[in-house]
PDB file of N, CA, C and O in Angstrom:
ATOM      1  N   UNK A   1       0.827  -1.184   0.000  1.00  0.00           N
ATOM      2  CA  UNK A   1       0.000   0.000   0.000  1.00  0.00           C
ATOM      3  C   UNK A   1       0.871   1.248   0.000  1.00  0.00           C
ATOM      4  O   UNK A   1       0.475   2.303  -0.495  1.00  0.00           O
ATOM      5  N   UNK A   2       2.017   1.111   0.542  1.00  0.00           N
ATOM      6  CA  UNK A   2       3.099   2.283   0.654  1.00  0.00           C
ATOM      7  C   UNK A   2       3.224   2.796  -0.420  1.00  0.00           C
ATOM      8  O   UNK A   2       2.974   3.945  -0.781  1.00  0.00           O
ATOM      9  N   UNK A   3       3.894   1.350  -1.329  1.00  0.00           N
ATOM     10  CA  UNK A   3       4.399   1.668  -2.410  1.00  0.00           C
ATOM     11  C   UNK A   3       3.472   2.202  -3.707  1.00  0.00           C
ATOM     12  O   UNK A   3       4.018   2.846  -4.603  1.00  0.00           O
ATOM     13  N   UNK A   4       1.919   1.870  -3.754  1.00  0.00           N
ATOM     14  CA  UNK A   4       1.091   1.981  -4.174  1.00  0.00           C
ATOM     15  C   UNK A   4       0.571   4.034  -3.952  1.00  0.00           C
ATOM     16  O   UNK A   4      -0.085   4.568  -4.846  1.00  0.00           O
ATOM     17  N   UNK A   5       0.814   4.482  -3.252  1.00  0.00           N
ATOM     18  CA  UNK A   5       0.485   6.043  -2.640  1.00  0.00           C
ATOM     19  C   UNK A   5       2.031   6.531  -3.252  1.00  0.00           C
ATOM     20  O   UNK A   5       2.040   7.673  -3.711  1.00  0.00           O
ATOM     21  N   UNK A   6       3.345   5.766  -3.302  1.00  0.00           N
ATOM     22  CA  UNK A   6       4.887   6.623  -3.651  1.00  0.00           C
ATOM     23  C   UNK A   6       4.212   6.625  -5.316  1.00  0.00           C
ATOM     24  O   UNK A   6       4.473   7.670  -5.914  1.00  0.00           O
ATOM     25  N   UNK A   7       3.699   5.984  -5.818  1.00  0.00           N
ATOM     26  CA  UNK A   7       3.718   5.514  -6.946  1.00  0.00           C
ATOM     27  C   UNK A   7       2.667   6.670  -7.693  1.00  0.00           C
ATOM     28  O   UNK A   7       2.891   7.186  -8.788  1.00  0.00           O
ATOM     29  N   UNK A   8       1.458   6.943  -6.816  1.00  0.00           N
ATOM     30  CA  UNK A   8       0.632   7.361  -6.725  1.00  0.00           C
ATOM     31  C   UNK A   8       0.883   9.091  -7.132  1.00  0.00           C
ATOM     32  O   UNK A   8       0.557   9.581  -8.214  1.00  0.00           O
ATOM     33  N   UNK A   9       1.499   9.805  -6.055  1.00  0.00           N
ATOM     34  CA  UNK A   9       2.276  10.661  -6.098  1.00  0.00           C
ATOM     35  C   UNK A   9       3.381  11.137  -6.639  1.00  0.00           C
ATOM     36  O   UNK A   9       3.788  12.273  -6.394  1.00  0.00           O
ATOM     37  N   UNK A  10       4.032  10.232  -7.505  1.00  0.00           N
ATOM     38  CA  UNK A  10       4.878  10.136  -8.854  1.00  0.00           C
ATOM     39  C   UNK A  10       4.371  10.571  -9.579  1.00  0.00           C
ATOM     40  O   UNK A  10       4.767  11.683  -9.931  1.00  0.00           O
ATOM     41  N   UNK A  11       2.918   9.847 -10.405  1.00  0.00           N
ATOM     42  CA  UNK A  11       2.669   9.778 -11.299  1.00  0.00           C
ATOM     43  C   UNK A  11       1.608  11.210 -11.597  1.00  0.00           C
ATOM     44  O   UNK A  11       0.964  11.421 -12.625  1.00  0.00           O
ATOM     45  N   UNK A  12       1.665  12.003 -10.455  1.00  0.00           N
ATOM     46  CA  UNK A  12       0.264  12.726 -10.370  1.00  0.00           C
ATOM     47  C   UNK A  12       0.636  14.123 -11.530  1.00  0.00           C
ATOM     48  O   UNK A  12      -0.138  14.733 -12.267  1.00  0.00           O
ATOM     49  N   UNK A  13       1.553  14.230 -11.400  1.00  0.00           N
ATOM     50  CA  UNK A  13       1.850  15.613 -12.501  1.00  0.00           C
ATOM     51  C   UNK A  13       1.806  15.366 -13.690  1.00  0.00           C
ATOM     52  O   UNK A  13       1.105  16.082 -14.405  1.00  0.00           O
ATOM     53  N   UNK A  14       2.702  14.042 -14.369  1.00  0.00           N
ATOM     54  CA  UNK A  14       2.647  13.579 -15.335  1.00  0.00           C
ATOM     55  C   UNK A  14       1.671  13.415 -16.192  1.00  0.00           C
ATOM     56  O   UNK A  14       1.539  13.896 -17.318  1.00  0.00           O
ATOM     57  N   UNK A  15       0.682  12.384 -15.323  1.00  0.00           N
ATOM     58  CA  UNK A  15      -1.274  12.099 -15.998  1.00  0.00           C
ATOM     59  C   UNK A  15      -1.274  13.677 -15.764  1.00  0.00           C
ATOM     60  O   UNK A  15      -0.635  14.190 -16.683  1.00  0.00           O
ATOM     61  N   UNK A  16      -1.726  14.580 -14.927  1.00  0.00           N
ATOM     62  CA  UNK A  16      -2.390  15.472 -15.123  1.00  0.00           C
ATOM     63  C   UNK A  16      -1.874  16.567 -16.676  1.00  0.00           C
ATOM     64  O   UNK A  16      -2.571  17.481 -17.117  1.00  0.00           O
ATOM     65  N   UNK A  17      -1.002  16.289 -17.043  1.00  0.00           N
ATOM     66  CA  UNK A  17      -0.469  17.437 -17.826  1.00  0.00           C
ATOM     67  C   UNK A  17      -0.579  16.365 -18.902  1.00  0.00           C
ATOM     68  O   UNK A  17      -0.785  17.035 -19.915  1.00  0.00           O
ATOM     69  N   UNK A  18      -0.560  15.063 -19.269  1.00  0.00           N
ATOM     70  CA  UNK A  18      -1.247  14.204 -20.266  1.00  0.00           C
ATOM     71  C   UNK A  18      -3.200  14.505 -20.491  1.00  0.00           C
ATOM     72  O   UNK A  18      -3.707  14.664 -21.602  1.00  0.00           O
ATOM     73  N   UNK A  19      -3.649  14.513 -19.746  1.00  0.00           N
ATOM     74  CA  UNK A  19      -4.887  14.514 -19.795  1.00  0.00           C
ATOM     75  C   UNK A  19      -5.322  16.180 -20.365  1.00  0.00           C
ATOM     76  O   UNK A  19      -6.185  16.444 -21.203  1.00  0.00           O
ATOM     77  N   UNK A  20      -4.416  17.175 -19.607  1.00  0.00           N
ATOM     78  CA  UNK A  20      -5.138  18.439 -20.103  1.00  0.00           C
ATOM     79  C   UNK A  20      -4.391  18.292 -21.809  1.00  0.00           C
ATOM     80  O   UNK A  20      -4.797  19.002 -22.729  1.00  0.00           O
ATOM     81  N   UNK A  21      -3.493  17.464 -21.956  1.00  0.00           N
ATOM     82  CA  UNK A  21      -2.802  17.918 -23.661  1.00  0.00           C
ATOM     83  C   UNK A  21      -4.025  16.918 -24.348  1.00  0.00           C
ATOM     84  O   UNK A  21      -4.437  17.166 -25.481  1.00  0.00           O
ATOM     85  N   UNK A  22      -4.394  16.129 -23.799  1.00  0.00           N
ATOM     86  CA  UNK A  22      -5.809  15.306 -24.258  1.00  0.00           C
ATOM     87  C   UNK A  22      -7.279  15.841 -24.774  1.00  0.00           C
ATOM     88  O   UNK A  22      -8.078  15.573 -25.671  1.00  0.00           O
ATOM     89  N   UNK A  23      -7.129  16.989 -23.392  1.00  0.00           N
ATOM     90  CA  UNK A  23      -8.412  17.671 -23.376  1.00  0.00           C
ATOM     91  C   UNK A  23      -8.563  18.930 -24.785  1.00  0.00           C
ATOM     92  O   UNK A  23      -9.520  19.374 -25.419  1.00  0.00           O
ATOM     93  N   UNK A  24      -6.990  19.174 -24.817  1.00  0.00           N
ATOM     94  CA  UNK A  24      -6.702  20.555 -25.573  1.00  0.00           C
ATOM     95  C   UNK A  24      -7.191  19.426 -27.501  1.00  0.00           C
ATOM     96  O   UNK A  24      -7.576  19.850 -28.591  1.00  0.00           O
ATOM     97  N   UNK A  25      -7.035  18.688 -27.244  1.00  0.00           N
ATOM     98  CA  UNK A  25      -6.690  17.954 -28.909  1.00  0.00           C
ATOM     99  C   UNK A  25      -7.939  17.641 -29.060  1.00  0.00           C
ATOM    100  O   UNK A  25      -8.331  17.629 -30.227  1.00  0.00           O
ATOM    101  N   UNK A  26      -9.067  17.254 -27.838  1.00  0.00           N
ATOM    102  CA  UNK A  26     -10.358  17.027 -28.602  1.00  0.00           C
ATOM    103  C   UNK A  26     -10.714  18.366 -28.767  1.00  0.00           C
ATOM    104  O   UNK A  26     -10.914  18.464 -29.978  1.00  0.00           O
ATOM    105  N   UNK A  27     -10.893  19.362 -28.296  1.00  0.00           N
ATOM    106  CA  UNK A  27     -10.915  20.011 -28.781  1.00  0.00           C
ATOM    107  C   UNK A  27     -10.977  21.231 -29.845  1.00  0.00           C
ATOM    108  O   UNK A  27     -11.700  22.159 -30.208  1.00  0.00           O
ATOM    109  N   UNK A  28      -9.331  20.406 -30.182  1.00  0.00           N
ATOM    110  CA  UNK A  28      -8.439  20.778 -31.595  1.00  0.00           C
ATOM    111  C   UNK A  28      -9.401  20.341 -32.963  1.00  0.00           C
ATOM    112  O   UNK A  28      -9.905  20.957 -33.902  1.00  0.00           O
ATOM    113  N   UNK A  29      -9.346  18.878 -32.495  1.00  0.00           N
ATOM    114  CA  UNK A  29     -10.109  18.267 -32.812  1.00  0.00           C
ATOM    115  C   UNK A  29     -11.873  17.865 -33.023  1.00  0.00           C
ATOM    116  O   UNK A  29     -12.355  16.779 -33.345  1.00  0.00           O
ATOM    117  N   UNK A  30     -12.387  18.811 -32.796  1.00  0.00           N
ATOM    118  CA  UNK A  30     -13.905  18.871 -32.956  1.00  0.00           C
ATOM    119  C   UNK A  30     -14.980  18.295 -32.048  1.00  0.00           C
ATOM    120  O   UNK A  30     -16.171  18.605 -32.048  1.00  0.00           O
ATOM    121  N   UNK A  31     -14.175  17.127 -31.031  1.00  0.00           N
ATOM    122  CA  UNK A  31     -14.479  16.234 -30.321  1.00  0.00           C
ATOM    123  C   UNK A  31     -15.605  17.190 -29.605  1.00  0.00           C
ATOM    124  O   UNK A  31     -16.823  17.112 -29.761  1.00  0.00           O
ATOM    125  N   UNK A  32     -14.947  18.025 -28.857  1.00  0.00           N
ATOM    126  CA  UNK A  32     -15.695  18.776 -27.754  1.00  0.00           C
ATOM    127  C   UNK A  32     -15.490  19.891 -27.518  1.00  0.00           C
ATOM    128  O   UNK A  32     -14.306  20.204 -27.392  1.00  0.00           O
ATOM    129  N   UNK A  33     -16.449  20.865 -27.374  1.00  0.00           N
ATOM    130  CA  UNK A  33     -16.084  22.407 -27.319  1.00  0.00           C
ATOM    131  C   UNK A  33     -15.119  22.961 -26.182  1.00  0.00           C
ATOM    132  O   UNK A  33     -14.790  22.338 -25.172  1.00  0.00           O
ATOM    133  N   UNK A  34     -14.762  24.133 -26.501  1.00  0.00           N
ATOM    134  CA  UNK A  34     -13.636  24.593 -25.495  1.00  0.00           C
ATOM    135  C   UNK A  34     -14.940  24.944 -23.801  1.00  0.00           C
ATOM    136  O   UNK A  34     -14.517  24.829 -22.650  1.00  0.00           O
ATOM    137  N   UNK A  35     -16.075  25.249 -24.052  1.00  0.00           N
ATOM    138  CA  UNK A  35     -16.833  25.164 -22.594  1.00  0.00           C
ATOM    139  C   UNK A  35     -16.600  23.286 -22.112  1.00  0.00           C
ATOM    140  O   UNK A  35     -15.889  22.945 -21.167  1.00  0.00           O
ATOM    141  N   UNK A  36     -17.048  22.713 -22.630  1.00  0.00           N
ATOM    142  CA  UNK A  36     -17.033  21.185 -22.512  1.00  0.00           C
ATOM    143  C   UNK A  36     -15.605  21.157 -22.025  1.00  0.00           C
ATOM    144  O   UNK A  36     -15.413  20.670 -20.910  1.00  0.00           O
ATOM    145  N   UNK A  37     -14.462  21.667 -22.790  1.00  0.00           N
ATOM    146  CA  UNK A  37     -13.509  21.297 -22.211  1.00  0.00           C
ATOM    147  C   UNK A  37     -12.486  22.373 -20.678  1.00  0.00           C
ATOM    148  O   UNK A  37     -11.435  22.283 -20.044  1.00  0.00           O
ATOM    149  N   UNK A  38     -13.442  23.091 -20.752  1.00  0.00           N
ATOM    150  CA  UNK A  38     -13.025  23.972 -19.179  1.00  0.00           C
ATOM    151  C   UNK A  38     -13.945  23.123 -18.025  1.00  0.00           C
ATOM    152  O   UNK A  38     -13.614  23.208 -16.843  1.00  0.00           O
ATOM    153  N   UNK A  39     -15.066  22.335 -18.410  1.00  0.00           N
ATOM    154  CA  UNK A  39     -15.821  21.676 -17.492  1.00  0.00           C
ATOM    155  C   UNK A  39     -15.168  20.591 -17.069  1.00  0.00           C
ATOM    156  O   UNK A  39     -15.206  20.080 -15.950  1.00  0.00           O
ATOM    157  N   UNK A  40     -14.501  20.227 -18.119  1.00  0.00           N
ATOM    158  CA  UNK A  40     -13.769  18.422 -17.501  1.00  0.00           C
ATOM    159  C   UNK A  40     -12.544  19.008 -16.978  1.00  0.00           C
ATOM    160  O   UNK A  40     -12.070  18.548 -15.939  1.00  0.00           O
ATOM    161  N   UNK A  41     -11.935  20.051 -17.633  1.00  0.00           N
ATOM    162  CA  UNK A  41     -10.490  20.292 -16.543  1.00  0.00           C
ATOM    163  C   UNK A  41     -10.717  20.687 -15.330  1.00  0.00           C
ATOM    164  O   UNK A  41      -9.935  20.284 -14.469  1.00  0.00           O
ATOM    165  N   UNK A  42     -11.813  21.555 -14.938  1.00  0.00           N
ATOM    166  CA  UNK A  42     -12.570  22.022 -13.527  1.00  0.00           C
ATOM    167  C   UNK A  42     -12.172  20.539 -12.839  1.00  0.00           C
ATOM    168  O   UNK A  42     -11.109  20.355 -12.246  1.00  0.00           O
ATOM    169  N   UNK A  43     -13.133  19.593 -13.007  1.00  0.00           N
ATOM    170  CA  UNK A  43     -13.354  18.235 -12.229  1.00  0.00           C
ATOM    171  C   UNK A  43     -12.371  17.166 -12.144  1.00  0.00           C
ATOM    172  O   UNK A  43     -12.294  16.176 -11.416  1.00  0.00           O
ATOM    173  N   UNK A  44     -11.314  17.827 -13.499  1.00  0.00           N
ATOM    174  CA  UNK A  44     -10.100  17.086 -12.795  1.00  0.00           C
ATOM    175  C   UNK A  44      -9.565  15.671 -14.026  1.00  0.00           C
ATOM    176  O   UNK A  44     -10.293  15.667 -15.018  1.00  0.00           O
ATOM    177  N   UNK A  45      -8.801  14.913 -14.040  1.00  0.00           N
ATOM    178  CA  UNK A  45      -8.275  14.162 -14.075  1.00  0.00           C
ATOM    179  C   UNK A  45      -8.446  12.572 -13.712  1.00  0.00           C
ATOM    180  O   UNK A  45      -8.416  11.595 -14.460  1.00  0.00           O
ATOM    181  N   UNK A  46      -8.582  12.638 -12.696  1.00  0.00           N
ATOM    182  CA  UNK A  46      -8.891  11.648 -11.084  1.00  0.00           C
ATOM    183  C   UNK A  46     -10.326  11.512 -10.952  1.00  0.00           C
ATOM    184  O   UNK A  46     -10.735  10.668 -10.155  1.00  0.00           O
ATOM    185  N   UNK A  47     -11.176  12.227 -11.623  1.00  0.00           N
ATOM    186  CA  UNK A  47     -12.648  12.810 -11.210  1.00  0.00           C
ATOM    187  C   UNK A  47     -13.062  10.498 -11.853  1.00  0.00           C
ATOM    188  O   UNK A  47     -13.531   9.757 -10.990  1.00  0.00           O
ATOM    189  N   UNK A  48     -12.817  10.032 -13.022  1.00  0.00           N
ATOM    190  CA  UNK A  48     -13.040   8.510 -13.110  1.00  0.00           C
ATOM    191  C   UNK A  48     -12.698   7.804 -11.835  1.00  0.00           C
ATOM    192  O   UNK A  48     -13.514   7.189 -11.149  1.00  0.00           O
ATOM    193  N   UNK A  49     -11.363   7.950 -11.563  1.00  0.00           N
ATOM    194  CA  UNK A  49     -10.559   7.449 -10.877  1.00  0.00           C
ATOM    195  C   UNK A  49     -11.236   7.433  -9.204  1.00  0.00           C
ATOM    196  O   UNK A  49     -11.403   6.427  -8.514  1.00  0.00           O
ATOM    197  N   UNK A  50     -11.463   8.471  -8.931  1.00  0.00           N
ATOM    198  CA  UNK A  50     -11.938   8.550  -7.966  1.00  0.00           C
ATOM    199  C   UNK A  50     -13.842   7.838  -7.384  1.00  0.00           C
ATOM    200  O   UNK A  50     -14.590   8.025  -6.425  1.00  0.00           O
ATOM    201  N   UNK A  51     -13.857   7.253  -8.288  1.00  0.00           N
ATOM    202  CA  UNK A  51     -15.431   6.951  -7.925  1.00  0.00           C
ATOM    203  C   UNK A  51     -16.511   8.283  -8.375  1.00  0.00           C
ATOM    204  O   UNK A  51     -17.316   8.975  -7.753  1.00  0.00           O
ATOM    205  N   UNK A  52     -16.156   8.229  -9.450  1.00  0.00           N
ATOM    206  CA  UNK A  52     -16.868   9.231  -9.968  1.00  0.00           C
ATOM    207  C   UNK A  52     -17.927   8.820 -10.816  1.00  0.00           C
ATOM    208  O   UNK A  52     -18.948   9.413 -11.163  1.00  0.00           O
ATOM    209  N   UNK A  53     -17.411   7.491 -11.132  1.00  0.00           N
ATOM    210  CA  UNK A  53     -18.582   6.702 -11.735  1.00  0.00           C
ATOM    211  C   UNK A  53     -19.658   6.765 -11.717  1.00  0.00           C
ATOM    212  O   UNK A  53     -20.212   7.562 -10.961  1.00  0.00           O
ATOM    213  N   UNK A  54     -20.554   5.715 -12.777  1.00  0.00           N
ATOM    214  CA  UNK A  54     -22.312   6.063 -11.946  1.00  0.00           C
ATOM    215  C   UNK A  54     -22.890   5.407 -10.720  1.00  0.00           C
ATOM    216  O   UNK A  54     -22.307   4.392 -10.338  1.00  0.00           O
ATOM    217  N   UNK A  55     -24.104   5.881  -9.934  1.00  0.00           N
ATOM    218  CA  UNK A  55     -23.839   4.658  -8.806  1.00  0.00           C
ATOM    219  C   UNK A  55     -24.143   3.447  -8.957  1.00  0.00           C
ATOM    220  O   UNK A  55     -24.856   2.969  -9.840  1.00  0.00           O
ATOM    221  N   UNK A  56     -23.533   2.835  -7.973  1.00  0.00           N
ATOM    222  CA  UNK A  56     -23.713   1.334  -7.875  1.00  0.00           C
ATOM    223  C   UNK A  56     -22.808   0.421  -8.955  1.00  0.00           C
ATOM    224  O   UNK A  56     -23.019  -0.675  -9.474  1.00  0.00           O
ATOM    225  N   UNK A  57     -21.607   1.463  -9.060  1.00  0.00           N
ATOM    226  CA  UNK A  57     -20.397   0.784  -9.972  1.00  0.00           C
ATOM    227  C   UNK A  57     -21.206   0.679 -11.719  1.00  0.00           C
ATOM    228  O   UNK A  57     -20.358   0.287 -12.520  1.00  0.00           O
ATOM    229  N   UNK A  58     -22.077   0.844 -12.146  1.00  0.00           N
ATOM    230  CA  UNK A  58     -21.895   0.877 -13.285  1.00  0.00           C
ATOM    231  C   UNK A  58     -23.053  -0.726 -14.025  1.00  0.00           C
ATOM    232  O   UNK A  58     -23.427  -1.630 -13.277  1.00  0.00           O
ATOM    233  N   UNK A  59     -23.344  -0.690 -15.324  1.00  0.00           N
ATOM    234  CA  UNK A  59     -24.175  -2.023 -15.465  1.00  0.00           C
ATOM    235  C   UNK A  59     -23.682  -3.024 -15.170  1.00  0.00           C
ATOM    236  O   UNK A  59     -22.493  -3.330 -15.251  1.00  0.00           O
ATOM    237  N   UNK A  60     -24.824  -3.817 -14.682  1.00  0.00           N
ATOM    238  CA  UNK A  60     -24.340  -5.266 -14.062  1.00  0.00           C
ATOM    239  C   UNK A  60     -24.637  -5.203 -12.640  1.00  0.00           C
ATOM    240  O   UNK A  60     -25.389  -6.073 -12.202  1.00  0.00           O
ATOM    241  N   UNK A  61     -24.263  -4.487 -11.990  1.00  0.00           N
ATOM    242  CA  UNK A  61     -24.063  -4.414 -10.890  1.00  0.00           C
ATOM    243  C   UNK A  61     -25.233  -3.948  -9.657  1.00  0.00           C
ATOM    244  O   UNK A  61     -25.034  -3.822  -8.448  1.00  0.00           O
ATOM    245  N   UNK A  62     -26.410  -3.764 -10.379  1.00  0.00           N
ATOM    246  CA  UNK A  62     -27.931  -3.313  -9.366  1.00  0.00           C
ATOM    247  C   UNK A  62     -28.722  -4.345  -9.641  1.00  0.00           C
ATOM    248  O   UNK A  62     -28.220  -5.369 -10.105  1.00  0.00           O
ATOM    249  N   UNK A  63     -29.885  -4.268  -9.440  1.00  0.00           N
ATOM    250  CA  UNK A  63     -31.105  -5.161  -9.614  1.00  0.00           C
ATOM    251  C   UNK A  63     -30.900  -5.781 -11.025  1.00  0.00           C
ATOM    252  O   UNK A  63     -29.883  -5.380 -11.590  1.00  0.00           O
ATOM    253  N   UNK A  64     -31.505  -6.496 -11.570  1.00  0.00           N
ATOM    254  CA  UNK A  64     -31.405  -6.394 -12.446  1.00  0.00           C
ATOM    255  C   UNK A  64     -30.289  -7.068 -13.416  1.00  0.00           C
ATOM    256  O   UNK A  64     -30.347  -7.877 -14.343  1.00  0.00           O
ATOM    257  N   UNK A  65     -29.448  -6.493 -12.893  1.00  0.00           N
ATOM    258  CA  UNK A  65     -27.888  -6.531 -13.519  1.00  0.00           C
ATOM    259  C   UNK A  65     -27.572  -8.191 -13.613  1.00  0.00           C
ATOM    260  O   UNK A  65     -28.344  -9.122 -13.384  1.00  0.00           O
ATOM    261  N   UNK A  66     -26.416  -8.215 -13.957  1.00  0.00           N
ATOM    262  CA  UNK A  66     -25.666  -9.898 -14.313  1.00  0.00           C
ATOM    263  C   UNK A  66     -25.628 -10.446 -12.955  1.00  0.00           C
ATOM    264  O   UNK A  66     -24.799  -9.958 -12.186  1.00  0.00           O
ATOM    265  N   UNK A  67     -26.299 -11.269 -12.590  1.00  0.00           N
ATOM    266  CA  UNK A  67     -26.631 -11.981 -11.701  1.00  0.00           C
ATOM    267  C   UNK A  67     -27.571 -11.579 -10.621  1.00  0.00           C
ATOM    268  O   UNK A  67     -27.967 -12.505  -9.913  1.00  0.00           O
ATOM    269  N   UNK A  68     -27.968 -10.491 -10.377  1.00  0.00           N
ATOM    270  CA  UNK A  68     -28.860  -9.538  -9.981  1.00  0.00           C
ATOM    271  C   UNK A  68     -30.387 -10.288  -9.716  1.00  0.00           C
ATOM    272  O   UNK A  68     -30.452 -11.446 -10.127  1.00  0.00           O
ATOM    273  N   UNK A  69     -31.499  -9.782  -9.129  1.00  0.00           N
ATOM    274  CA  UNK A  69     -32.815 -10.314  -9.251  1.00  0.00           C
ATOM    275  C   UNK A  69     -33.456  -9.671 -10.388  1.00  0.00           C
ATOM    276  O   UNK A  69     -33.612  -8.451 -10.434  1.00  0.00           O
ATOM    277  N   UNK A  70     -33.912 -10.636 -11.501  1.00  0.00           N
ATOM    278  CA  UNK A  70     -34.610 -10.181 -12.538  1.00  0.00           C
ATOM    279  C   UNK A  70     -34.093 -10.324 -13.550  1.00  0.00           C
ATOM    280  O   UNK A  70     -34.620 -10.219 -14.658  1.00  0.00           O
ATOM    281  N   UNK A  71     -32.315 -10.741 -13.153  1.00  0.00           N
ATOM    282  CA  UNK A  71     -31.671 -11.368 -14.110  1.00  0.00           C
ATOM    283  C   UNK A  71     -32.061 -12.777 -14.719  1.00  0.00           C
ATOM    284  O   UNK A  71     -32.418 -13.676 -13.957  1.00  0.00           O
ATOM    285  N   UNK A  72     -31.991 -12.991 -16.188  1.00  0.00           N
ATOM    286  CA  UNK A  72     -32.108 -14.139 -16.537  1.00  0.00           C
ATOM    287  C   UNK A  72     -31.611 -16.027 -15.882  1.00  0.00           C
ATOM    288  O   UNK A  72     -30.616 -16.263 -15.198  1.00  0.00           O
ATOM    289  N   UNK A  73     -32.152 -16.582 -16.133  1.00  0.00           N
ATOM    290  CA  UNK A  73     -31.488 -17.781 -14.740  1.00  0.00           C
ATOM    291  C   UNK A  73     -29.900 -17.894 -15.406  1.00  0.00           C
ATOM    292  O   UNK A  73     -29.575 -17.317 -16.444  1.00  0.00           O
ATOM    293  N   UNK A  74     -29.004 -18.744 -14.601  1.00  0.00           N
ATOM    294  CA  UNK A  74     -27.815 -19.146 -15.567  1.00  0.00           C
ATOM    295  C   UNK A  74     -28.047 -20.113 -16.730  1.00  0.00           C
ATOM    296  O   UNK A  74     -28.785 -21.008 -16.319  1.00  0.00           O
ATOM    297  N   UNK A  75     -27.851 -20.226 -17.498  1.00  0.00           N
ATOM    298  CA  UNK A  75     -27.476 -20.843 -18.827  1.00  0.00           C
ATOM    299  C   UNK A  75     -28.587 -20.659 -19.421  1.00  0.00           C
ATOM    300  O   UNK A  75     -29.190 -21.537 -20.040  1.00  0.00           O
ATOM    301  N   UNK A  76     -28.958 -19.469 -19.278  1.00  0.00           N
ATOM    302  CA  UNK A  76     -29.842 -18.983 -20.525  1.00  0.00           C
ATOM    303  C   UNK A  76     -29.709 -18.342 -21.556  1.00  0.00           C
ATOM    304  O   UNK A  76     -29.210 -17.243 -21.316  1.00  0.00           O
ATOM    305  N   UNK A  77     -30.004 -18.574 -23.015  1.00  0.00           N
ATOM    306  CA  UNK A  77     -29.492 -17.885 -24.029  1.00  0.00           C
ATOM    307  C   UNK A  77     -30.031 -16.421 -24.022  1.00  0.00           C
ATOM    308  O   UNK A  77     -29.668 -15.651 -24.911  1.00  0.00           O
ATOM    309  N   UNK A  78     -30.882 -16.021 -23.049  1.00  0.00           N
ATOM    310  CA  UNK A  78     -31.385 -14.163 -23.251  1.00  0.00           C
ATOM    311  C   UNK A  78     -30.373 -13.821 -22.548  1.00  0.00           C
ATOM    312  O   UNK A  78     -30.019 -14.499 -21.584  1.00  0.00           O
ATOM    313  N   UNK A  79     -29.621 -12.490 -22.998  1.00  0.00           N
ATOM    314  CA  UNK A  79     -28.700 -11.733 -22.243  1.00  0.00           C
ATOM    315  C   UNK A  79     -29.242 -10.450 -22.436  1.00  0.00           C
ATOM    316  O   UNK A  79     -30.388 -10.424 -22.884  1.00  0.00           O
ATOM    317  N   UNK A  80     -28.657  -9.332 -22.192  1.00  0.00           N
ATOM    318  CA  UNK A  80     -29.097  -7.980 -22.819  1.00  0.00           C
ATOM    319  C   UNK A  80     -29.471  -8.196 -24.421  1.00  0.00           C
ATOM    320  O   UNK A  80     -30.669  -8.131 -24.697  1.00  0.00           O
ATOM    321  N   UNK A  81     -28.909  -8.346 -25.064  1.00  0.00           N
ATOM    322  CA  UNK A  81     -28.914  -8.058 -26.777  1.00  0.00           C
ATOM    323  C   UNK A  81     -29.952  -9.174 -27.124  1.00  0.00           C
ATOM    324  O   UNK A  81     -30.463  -9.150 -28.244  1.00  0.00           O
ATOM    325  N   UNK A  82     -30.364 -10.350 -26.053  1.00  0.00           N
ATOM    326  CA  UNK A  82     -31.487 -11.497 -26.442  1.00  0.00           C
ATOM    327  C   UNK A  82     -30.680 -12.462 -27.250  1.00  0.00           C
ATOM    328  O   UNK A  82     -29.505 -12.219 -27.522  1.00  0.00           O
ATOM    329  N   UNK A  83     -31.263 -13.505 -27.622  1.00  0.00           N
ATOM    330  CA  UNK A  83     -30.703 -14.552 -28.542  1.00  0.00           C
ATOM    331  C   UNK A  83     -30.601 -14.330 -29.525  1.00  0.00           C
ATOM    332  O   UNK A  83     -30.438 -15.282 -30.287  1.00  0.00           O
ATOM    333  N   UNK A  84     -30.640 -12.848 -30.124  1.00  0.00           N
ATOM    334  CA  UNK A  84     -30.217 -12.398 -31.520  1.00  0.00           C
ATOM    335  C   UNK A  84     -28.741 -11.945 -31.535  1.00  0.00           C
ATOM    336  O   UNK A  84     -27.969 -12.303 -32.424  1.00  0.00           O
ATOM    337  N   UNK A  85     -28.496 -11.395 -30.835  1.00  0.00           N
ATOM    338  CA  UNK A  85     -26.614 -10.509 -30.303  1.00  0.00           C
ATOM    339  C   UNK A  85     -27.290  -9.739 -30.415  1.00  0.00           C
ATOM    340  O   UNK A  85     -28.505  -9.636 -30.245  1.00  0.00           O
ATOM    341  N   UNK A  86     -26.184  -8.813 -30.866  1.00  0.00           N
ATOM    342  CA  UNK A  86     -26.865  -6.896 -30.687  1.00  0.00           C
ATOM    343  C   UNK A  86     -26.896  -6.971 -32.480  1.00  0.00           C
ATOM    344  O   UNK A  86     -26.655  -7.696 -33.445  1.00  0.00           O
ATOM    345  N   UNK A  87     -27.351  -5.727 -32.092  1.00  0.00           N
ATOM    346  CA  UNK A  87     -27.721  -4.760 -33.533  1.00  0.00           C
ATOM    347  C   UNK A  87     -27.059  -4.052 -33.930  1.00  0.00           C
ATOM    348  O   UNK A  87     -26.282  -3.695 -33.044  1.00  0.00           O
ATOM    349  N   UNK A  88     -26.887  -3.603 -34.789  1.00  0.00           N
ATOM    350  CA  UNK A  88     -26.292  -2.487 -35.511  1.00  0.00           C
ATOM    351  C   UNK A  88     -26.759  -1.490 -36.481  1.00  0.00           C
ATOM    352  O   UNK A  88     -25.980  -0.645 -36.923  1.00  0.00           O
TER     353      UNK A  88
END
């Protein structure tokens, strides 16, 4: 865990000045407007990293979800996309 926080604190300038040259190129790039991109530099870097996620970790993981209540039984061919796959 030590080494995990030295490591941590190494790396923190580096990603951050990767991510804003990231932010600047979508940008550059059409991706996302320069407001869009003063909003994600506001929140940071770390803002994923940190549990910023959606709640309850993300699909799969609530009611519902992959193994969840309401989920299909095991070895059933319905998944999300059904016994067709997905679409396109």
């Amino acid at each position: 865990m030590k080494a995990r926080m030295a490591l941590q604190d190494h790396l923190e300038d580096p990603m951050q000045a990767a991510f804003e040259t990231a932010v600047a190129q979508a940008v550059t790039g059409g991706v996302i407007t320069q407001d869009q991109a003063d909003t994600v530099l506001e929140e940071g870097w770390q803002m994923g990293a940190q549990g910023g996620g959606p709640p309850g970790g993300g699909p799969g993981n609530g009611p519902g979800g992959q193994g969840g209540p309401g989920a299909p039984p095991s070895g059933s061919s319905s998944g999300q996309f059904g016994a067709q796959g997905p679409t396109r």
